[in-house]
C-alpha positions in Angstrom: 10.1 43.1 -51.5 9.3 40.1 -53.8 9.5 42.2 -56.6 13.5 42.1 -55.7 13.9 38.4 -55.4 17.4 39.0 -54.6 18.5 35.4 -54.4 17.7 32.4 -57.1 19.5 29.4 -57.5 19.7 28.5 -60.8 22.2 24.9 -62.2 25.2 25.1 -59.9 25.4 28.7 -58.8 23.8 31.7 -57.5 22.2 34.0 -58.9 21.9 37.9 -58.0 19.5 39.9 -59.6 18.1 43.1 -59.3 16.1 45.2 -61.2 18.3 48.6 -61.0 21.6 46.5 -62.2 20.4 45.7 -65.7 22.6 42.2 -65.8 22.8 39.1 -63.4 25.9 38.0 -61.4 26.1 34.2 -61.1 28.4 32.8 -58.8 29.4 29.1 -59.6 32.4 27.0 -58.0 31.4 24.3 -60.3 34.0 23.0 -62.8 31.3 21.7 -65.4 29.5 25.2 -65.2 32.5 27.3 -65.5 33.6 25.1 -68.9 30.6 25.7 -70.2 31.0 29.2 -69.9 34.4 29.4 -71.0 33.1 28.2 -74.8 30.8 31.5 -74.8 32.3 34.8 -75.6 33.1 37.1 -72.5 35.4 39.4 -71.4 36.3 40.9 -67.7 33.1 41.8 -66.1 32.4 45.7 -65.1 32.3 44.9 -61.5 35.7 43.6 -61.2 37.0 45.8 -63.3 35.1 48.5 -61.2 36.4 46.9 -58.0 40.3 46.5 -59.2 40.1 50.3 -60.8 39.5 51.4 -57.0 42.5 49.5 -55.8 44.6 51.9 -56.0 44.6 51.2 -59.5 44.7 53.6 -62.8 41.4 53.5 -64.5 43.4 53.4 -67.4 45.9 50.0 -67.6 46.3 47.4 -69.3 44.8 45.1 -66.3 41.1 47.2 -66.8 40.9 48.6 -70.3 38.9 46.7 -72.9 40.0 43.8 -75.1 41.2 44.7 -78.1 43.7 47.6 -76.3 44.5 44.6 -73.7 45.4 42.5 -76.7 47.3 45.0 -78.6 49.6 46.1 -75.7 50.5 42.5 -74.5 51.8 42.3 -77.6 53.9 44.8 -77.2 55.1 44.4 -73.6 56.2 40.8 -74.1 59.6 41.3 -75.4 60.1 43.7 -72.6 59.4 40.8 -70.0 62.4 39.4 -68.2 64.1 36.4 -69.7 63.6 32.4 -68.4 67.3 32.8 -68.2 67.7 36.0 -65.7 64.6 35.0 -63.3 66.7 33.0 -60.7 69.3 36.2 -60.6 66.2 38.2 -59.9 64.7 36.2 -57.3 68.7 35.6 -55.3 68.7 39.8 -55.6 65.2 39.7 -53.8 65.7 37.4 -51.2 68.8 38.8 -50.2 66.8 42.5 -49.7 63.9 40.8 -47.9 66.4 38.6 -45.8 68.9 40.9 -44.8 71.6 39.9 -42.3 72.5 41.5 -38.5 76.3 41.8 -37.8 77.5 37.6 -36.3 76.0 36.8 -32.7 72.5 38.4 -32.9 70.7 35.0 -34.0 67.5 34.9 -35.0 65.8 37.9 -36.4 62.2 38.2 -37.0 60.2 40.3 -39.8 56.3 40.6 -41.5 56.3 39.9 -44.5 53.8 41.8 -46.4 54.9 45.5 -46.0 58.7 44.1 -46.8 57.7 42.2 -50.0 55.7 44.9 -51.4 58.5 47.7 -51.3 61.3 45.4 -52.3 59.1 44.0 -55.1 58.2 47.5 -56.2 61.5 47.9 -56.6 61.9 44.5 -58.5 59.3 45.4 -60.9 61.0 49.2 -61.4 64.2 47.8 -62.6 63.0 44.6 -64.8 59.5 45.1 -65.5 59.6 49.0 -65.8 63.3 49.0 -66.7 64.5 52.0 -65.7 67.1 53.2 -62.4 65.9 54.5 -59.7 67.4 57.6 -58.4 67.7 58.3 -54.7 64.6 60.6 -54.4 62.4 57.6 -55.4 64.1 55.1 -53.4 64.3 57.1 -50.4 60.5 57.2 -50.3 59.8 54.1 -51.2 61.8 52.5 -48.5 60.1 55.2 -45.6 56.4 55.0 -46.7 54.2 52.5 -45.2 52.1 50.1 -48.0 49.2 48.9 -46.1 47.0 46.1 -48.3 43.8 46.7 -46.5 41.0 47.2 -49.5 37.0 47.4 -49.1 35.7 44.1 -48.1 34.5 42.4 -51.4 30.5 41.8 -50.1 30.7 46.0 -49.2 32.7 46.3 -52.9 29.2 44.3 -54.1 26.9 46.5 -52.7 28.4 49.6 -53.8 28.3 48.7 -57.6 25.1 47.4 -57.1 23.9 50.9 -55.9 26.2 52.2 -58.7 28.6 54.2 -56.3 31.1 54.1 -58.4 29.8 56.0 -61.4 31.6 59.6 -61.8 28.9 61.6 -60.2 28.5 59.4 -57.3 32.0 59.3 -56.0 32.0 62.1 -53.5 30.2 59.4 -51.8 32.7 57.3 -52.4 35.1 59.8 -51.2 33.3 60.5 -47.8 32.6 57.2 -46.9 36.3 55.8 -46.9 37.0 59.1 -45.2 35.1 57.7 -42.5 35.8 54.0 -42.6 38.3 52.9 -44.7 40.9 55.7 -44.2 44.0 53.3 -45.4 42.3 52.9 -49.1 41.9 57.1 -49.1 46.3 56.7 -47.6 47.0 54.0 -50.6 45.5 56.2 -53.1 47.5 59.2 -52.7 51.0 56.9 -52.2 49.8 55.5 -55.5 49.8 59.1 -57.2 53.1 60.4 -55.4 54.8 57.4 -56.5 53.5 57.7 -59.7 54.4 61.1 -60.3 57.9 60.8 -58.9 58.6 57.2 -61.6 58.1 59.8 -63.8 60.6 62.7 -62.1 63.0 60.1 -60.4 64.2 57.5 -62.9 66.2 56.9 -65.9 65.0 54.6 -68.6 67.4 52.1 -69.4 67.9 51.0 -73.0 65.1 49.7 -74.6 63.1 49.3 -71.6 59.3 49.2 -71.5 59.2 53.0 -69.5 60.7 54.6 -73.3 58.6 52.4 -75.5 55.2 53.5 -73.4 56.6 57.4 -73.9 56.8 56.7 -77.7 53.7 55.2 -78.1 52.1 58.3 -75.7 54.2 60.7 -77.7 53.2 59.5 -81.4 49.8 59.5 -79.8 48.5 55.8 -79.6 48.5 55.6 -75.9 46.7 58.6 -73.8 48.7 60.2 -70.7 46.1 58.8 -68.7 47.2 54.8 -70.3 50.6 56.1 -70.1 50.4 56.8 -66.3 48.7 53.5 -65.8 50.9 51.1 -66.6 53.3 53.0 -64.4 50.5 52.3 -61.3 50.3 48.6 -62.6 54.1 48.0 -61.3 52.4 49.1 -57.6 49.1 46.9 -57.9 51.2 43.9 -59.5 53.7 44.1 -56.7 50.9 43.6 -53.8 49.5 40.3 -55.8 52.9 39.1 -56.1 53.6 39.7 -52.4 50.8 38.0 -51.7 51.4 35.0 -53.0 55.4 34.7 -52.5 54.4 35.5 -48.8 52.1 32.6 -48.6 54.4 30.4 -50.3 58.0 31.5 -47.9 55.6 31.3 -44.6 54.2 27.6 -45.6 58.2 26.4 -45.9 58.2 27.9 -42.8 55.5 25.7 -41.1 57.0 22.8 -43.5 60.7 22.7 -43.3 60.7 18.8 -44.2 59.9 20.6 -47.7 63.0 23.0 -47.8 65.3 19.8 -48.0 63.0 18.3 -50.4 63.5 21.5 -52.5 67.4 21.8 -51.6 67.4 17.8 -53.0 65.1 18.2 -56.0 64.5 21.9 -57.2 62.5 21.3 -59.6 59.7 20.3 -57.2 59.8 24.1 -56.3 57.0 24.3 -58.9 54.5 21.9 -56.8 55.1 23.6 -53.7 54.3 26.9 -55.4 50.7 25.2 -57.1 49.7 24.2 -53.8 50.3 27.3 -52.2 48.2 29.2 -55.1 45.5 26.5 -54.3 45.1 27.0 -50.9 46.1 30.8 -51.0 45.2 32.4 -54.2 46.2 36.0 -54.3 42.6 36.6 -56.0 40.1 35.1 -54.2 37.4 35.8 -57.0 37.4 36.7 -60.9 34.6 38.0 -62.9 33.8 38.2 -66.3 30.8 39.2 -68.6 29.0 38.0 -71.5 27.1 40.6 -74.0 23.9 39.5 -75.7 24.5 39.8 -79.8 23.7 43.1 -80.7 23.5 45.0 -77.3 26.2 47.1 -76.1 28.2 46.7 -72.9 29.0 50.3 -72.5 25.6 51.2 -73.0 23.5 51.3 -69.3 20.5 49.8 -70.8 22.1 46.9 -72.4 21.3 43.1 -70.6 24.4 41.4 -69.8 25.4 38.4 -67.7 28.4 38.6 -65.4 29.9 35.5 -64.1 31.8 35.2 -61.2 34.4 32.4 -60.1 34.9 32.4 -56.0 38.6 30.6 -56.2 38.6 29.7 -52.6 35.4 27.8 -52.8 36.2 25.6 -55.8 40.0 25.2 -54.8 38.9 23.9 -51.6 36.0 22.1 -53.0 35.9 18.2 -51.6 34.0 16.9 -54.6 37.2 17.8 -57.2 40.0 17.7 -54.2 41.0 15.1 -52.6 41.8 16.1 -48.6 41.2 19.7 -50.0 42.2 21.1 -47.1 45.7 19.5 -46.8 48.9 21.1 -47.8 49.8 18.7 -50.1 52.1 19.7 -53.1 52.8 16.3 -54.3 49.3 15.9 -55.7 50.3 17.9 -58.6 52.6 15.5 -59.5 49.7 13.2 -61.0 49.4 14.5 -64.9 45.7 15.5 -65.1 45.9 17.4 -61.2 44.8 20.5 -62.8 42.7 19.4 -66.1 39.4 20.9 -66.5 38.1 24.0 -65.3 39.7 23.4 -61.4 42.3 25.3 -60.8 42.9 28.9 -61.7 45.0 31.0 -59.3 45.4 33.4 -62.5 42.2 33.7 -63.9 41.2 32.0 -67.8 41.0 33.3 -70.9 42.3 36.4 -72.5 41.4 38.3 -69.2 43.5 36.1 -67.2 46.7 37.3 -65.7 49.2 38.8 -68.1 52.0 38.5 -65.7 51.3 34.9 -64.6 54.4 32.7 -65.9 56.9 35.9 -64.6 54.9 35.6 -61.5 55.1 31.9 -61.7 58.7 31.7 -62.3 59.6 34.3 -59.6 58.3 32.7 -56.9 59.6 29.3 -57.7 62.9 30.4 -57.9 62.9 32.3 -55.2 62.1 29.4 -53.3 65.1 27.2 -54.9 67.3 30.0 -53.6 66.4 30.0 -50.3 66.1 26.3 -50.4 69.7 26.0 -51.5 73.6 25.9 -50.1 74.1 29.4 -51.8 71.7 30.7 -49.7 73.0 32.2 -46.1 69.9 32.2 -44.2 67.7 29.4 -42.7 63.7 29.7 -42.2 62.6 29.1 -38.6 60.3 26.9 -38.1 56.7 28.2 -37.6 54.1 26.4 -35.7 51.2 26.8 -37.8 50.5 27.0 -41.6 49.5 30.5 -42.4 46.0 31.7 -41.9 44.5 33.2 -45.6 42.6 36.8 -45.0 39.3 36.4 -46.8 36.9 38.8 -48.4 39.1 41.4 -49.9 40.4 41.5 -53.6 43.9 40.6 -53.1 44.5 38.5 -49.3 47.2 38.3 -47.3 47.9 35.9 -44.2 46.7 37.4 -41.3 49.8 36.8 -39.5 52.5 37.4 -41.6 55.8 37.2 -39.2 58.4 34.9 -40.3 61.9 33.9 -38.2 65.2 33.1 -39.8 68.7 32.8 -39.0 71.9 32.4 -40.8 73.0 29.7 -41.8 
């Protein structure tokens, strides 16, 4: 047993190492540590990338391939991302699906807000990120199938890669053992390939939308069917973080209203709020990445490499960098070095970090300067509590997600 010496502490972190792995994973909420390693060369670490491939998630997208492909294809998505200008149009369209209004005289109404957001921002990203229309087939199922955001807890995800379960000739165990325990991953999976295969059958590209430039770059051979597919699947797995972390931010104005006139008085404070949401509710609660001693090979299953993890909760809520860490308090952000240093990173750092962070960003803060404003024809109830983050899965949601409103 010694000859495991699972756990060492080494600087700030922690440090897991075992002999069959090859590598170390160090775990480090420390600002000063994570700077440091930040300076090296890395890139996203095999075990997250093993963990967010088995969220539902193509093996084969932008989000998990390597570096220079990653690279290569942000370049070519960002002109397909929507404009500064037509954000707040999206976000009024949104609200007004997610909020819809009863016929006068039935008051409040009540919903949950994860399984709403995630359909209605599927169908967000379908028409401005994918660009293309829907047709009725699609739409039909989308709005009738259920999208549970359950996934493997992230310790069990650990111990799985650490016994290499996810390597192509384990996976009937894979297979059998969330047949037995985890049946809503085995549900999302399939819903991710039906939906998938019916984006393809169901929808018309629009103009010069990102759907036609991925078919000509598959058809003159540079991406594979399998990369094609997967940035398809990337509009699903991007619309469960973004739910998460819109839901946060619409059920804490709920347990805040004195915020909503704040907003309706000063919108640009919008952005605060949001920061202080992603700090106490990051969508991610860890990211990972993975240096590659000169000369070795990261492919290769002999080769020694070090993969670095960041648990977000821990160093958001940390009371040695945070002030009252624990408080909901946007206007901290208003001071100008609130998020200097290595502190605060609801979207990851570094060319692995987010690619969709400032549409994300931009989304959410204007979805709350809609509902925040006189245009808008509903009003939030007020909740009693701020909303309680799930922990210990890739992406969290609150565990009680039900919000009230009324019109206005």
């Amino acid at each position: 047993m010694g000859k495991l010496n699972p756990f060492k502490w080494q600087g700030s972190g922690k440090v897991y190492s075992l002999p069959w792995l090859k590598n170390r994973l160090e775990y480090s909420s420390d600002p000063q540590r994570i700077a440091a390693y930040a300076k090296t060369p890395f890139t996203r670490s095999r075990f997250v990338m093993a963990m967010i491939s088995e969220f539902h998630l193509s093996r084969n997208s932008i989000v998990v391939s390597d570096d220079s492909h990653a690279m290569w294809l942000k370049r070519i998505a960002r002109p397909h991302m929507p404009t500064d200008d037509a954000i707040p149009l999206i976000a009024r369209e949104l609200m007004g699906r997610v909020f819809p209004l009863a016929a006068p005289g039935h008051g409040e109404q009540s919903l949950q807000l994860s399984d709403r957001l995630i359909r209605e921002l599927y169908r967000t990203m379908l028409d401005n990120m994918l660009k293309v229309t829907v047709l009725k087939p699609l739409d039909d199922y989308i709005m009738r199938t259920r999208f549970p955001h359950r996934s493997r807890p992230l310790v069990l995800e650990g111990v799985m890669y650490s016994m290499r379960l996810h390597q192509s000739l384990l996976r009937p165990v894979c297979l059998l053992f969330d047949g037995l325990f985890f049946r809503e991953v085995r549900y999302m999976k399939r819903v991710s390939a039906k939906l998938e295969q019916m984006v393809c059958d169901f929808t018309i590209p629009k103009p010069n939308s990102w759907f036609s430039t991925l078919a000509e770059l598959k058809a003159s051979g540079k991406i594979t069917r399998a990369q094609f597919r997967g940035e398809i699947t990337s509009m699903l797995v991007s619309s469960f973080s973004l739910a998460s972390a819109l839901g946060s931010a619409l059920l804490c104005l709920a347990a805040r209203p004195r915020y909503q006139q704040k907003i309706h008085d000063d919108p640009a404070f919008a952005r605060y709020f949001v920061m202080e949401v992603l700090r106490l509710y990051p969508p991610f609660r860890q990211f990972g990445y993975e240096q590659v001693p000169e000369g070795s090979d990261k492919h290769l299953s002999g080769s020694i490499a070090h993969e670095f993890m960041v648990p977000v909760v821990e160093l958001h809520r940390d009371s040695s960098i945070w002030k009252d860490p624990d408080k909901f308090y946007p206007e901290r952000f208003l001071e100008p070095d609130a998020m200097k240093g290595f502190k605060y990173m609801p979207f990851g750092m570094g060319k692995r970090s987010c690619p969709g962070r400032s549409f994300s960003m931009s989304l959410i803060t204007q979805s709350l300067r809609f509902i925040c404003s006189d245009e808008c024809n509903i009003r939030l109830a007020k909740r009693g509590a701020m909303p309680k983050g799930g922990s210990g899965r890739l992406v969290s949601f609150a565990y009680d997600d039900t919000i009230a409103y009324q019109a206005k």
